[in-house]
DRENVEX-134172 format. One record per residue: y, x, z of N, C-alpha, C, O in turn. Coordinates in steps of 0.05 Angstrom, whole numbers, plus 32768, in hexadecimal, padded with zeros to 4 digits. Layout:
<koltors>
YXZYXZYXZYXZ;...
</koltors>
This chain:
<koltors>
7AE8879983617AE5879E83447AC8879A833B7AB987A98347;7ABF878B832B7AA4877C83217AA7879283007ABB879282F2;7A9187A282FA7A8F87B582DD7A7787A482DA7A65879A82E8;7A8187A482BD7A67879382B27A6287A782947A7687AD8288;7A4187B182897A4187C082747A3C87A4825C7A36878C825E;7A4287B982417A3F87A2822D7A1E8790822B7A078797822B;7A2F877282297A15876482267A06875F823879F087558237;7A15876A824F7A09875F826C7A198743827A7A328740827D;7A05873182817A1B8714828C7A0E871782AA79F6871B82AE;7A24871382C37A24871482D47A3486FF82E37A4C86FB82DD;7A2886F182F67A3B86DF83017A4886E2831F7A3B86E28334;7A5686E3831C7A6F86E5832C7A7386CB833C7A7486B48334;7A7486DB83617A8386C7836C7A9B86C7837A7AA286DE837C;7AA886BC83827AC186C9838E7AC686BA83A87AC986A183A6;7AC786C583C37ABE86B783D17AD086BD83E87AC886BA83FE;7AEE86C983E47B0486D283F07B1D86DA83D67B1D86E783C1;7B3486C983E87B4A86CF83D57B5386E983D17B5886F983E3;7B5886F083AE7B64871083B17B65870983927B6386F48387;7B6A872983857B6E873683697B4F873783667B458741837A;7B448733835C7B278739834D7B32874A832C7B4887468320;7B23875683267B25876D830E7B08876A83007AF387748309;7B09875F82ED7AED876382D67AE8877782CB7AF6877182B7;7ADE878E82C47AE587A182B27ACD879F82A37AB9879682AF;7ACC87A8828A7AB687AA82767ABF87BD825B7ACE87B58249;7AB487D6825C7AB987EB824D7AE087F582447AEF88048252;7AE787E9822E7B0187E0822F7B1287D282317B2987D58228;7B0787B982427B11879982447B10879A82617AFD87A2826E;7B278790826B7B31878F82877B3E877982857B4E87788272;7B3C876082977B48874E82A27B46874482C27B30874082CB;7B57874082CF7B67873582EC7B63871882EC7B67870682DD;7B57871B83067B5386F8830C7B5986FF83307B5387108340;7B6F86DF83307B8186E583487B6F86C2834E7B6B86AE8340;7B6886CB836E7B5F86B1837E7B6F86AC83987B6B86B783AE;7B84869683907B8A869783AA7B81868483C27B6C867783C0;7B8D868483D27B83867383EB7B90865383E47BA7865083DC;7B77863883E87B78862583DD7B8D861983F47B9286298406;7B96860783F47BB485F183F97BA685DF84037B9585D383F5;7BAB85D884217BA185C384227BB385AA84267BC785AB8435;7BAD859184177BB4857F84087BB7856384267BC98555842E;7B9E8566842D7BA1855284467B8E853C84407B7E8543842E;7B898523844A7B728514843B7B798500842E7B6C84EB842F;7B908502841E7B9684F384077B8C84EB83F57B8F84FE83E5;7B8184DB83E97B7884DF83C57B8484F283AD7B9C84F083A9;7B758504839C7B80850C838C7B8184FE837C7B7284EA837E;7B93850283657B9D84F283517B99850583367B8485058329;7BBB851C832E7BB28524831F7BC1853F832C7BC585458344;7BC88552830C7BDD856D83197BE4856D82FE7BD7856B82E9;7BFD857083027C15857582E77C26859182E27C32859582F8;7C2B85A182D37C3085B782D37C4985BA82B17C4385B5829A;7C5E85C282BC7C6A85C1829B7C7085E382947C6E85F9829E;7C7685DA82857C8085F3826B7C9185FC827A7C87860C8289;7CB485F982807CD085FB828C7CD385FA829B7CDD860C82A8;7CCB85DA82AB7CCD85DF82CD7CB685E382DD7CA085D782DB;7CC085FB82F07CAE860F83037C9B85FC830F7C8586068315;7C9E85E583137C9085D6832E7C7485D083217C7185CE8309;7C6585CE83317C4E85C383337C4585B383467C3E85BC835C;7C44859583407C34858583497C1C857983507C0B857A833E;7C16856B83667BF6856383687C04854883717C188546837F;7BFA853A836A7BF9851A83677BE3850C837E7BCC85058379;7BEE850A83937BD184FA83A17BDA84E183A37BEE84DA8397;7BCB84D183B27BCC84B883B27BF084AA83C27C00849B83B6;7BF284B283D87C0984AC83E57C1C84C583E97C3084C483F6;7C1484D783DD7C2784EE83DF7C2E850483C37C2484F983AF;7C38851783BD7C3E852083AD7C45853F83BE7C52854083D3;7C36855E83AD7C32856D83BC7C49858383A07C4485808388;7C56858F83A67C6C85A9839F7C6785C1839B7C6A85CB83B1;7C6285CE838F7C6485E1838A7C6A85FC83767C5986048367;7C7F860583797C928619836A7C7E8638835B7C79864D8367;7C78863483497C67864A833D7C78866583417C6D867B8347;7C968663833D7CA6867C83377CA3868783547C96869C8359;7CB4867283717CC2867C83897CA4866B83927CA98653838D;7C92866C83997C79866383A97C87864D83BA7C78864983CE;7C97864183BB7CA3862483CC7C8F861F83CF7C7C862E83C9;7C8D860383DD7C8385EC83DC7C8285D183F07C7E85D48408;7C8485C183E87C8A85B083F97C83859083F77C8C858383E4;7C748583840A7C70855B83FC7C83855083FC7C9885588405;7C7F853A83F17C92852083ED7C81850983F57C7484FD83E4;7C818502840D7C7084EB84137C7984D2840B7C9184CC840B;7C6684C184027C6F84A283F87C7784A583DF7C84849383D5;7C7184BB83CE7C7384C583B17C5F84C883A67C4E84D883AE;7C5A84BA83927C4184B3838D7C3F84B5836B7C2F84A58362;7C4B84C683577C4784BB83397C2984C383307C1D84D78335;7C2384AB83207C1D84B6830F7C1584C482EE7C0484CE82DF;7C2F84BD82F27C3884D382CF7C4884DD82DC7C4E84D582F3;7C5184F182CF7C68850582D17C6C851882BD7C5E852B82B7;7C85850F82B07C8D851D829A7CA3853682A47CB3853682B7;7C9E854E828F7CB4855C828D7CC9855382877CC685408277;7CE88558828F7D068552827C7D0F856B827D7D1D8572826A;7D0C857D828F7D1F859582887D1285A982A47CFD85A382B0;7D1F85BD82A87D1E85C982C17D2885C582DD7D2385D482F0;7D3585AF82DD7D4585A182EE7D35858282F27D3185798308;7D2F857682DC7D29855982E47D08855782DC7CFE856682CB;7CFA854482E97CE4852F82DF7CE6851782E97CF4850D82FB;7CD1850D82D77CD584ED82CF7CB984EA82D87CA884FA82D0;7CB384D682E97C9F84D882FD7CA484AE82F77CB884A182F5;7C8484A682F67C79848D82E77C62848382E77C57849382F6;7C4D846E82DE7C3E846282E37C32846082D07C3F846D82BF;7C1A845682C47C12845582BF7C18843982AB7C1C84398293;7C17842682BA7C20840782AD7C3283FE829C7C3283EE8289;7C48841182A97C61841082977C70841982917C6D84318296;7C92841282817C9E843382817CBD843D82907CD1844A828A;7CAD842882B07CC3843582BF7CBA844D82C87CA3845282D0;7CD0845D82C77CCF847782D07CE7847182EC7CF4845D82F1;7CE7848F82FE7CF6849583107D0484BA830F7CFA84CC831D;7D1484BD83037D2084DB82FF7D2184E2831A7D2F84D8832B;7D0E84F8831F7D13850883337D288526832D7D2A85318317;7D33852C83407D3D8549833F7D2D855E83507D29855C8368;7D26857183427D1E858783527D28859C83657D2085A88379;7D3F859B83547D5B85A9836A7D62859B837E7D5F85A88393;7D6D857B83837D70856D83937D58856783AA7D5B856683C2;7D3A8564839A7D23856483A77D22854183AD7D16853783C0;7D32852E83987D34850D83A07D338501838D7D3A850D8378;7D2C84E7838C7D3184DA83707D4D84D183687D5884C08377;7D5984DA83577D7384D883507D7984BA83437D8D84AC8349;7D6384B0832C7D6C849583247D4B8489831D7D358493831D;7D58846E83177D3D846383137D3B844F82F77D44843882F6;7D2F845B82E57D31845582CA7D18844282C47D01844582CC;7D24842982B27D10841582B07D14841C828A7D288422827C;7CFB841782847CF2841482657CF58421825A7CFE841C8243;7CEE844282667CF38456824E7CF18459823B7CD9845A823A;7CFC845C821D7CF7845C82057CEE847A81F77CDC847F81E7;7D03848A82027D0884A681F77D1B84BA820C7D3384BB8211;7D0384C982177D1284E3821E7D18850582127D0885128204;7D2D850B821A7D24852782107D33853F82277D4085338238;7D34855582287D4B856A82377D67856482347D788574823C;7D6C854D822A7D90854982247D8B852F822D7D9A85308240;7D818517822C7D8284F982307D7084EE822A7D6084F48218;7D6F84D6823D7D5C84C682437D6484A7823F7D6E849B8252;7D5E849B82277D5C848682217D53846D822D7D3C846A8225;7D598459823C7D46844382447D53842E82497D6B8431824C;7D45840A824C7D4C83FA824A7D5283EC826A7D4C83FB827D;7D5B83D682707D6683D3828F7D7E83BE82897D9483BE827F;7D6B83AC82947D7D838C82927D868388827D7D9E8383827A;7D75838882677D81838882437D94839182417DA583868233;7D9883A4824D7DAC83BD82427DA883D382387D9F83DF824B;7DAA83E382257DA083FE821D7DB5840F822A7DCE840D8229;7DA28424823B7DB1843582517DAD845582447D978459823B;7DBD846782437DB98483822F7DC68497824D7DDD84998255;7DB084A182557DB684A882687DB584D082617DA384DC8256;7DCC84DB826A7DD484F282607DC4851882717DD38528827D;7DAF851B826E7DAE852882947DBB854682927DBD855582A6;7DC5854C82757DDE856C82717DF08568827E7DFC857A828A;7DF98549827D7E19854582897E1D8540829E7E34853882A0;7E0D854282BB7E15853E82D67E06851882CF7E11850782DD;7DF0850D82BE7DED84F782BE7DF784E082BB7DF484CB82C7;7E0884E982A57E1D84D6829B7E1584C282817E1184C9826A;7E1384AD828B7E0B8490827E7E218481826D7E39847B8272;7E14847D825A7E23847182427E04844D82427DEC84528240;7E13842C82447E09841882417E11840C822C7E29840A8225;7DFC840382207E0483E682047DF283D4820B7DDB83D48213;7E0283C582047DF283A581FF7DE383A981E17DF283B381D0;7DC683A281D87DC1839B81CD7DB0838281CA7DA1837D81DC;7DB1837181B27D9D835E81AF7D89836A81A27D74835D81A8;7D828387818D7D73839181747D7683A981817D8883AA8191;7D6683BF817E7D5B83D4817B7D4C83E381737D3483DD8175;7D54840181667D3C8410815F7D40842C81657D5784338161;7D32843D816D7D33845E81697D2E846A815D7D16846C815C;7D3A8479814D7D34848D81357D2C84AC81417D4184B98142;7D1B84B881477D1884C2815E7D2984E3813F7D3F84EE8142;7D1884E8812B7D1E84FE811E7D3C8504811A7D4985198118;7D4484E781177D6B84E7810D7D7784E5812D7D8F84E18130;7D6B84E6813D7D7384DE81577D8784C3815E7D9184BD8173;7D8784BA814F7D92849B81477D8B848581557D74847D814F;7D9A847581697D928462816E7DA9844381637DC1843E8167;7D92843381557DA4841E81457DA08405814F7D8A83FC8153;7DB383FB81547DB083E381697DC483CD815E7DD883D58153;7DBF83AE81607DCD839C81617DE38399817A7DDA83998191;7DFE839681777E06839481907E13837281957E1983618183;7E14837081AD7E22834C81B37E39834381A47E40832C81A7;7E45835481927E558348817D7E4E8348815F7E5C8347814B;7E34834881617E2B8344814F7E30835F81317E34835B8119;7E2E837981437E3A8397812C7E1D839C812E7E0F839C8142;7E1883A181197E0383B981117E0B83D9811C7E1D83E2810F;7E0283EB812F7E128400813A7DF6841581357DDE8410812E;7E01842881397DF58447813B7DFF845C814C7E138469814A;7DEA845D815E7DF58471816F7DF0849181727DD98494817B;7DFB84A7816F7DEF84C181677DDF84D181847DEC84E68187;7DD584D1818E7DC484E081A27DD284F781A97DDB850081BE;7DD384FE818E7DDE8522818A7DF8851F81957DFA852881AC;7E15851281887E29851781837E348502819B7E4A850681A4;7E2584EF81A37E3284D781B77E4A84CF81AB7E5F84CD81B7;7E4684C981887E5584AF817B7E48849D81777E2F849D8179;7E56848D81727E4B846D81707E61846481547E78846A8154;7E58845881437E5B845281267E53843081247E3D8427811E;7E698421812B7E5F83F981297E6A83F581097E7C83FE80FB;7E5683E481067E6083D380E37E5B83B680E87E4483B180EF;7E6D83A080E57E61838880E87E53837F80D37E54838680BB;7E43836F80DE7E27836180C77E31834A80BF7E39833B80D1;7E34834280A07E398329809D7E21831980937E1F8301808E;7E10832C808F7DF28318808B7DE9831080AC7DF8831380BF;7DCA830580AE7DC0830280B97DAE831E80C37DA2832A80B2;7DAE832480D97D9C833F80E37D7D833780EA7D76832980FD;7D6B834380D77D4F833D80DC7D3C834F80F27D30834A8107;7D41836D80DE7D31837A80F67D3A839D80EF7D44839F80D9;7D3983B180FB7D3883C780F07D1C83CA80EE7D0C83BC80FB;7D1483E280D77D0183EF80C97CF783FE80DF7D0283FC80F6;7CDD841280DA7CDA843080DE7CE9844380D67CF3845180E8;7CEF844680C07D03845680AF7D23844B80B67D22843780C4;7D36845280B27D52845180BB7D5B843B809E7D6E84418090;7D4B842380987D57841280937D5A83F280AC7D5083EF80C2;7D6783E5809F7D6E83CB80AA7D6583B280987D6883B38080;7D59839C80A67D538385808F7D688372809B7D6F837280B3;7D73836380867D87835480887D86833A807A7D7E833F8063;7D8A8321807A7D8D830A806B7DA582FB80687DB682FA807A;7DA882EE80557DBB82DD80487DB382D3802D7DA482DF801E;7DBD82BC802A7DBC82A880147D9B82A4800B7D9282A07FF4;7D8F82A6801F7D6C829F80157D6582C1800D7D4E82C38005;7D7182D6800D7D6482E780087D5E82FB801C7D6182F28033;7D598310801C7D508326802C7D5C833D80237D578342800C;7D6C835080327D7E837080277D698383803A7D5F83818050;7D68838A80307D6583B0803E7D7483BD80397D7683BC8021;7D8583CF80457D9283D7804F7D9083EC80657D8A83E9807C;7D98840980547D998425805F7DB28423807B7DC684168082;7DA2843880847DB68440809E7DB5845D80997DB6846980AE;7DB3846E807F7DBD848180867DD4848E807C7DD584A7807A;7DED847C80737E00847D806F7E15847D80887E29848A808C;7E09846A80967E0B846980AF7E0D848580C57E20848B80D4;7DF6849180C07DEA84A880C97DF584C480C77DFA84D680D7;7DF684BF80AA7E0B84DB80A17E2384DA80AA7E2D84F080AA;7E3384C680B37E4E84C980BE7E5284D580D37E6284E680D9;7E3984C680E77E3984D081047E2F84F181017E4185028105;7E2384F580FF7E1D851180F47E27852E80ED7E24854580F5;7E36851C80D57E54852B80C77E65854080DA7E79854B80D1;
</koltors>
């Protein structure tokens, strides 16, 4: 235990792991040092830590180091190497590079990579959006990882309406609900230009140009 009176600065070293105790008149705070981990002679990289799930990672160069803040686990993954790593839930991360936006869903429960996701667009705690052989893949991770595929030629994400609006190979204007896992097709008899930012559509015919809402569209799925 280190007492310090007011207005006195004192420096502190700590030079064995334990509880250390600061005290200063009516201010008391705990400082816990524990014994450092040794890592091996890897390169460090980085260390990732989330909100929900317990684990904590260290990122080295050819390896990837475990460890459980709640149950003190821990354990490597050699030849695991990310580096990004996103939260998805308490159960999954999404472990990635730098270059691009393939990811690889790891499970923490399993302790393996479960799938391997190319062109992420949009994740969240319910689904993970991404692209894979020009296909749009809506990958589910509440439901035991149950995948729903479309073909599209056009795409966009509405990330606030959770909306994703896509051209499909028969040529429908479609909407798909995130939330509700409906899907709402209208065929286009104009020409399809581009979707907006906003939840419109540009469209052409006869030399002119339409815009054209999708949230009529929106409200159904919704409904």
């Amino acid at each position: 235990t280190y007492t310090l009176s007011s207005n006195e600065v004192k420096r502190i070293r700590f030079d064995k792991s334990g509880v250390y105790v600061l005290q200063c008149e009516d201010w008391e705070e705990k400082v816990i040092i524990e014994d450092a981990i040794r890592l091996g002679g890897s390169e460090f990289r980085n260390i990732f830590t989330f909100d929900s799930n317990p684990w904590v990672l260290l990122s080295m160069k050819d390896r990837t180091y475990f460890y459980n803040r709640k149950t003190k686990e821990q354990y490597y993954e050699n030849d695991i190497a990310p580096e990004v790593v996103l939260e998805v839930n308490k159960e999954y991360l999404l472990f990635g590079n730098k270059r691009n936006k393939d990811y690889a869903l790891y499970s923490t429960e399993q302790r393996k990579i479960v799938k391997y996701l190319e062109n992420v667009l949009l994740y969240k705690d319910m689904y993970i959006v991404y692209e894979k052989d020009d296909v749009l893949r809506l990958l589910y991770i509440y439901d035991g990882l149950k995948q729903e595929s479309y073909k599209a030629k056009n795409y966009r994400l509405y990330d606030e309406q959770e909306i994703l609006a896509f051209v499909n190979e028969n040529d429908e204007l479609c909407c798909y609900s995130l939330r509700t896992e409906t899907l709402l097709s209208t065929p286009i008899k104009e020409r399809f230009i581009s979707f907006l930012s906003t939840p419109y559509v540009v469209l052409y015919n006869d030399d002119s140009f339409i815009i054209e809402s999708l949230f009529n569209n929106i409200e159904s799925l919704l409904s």
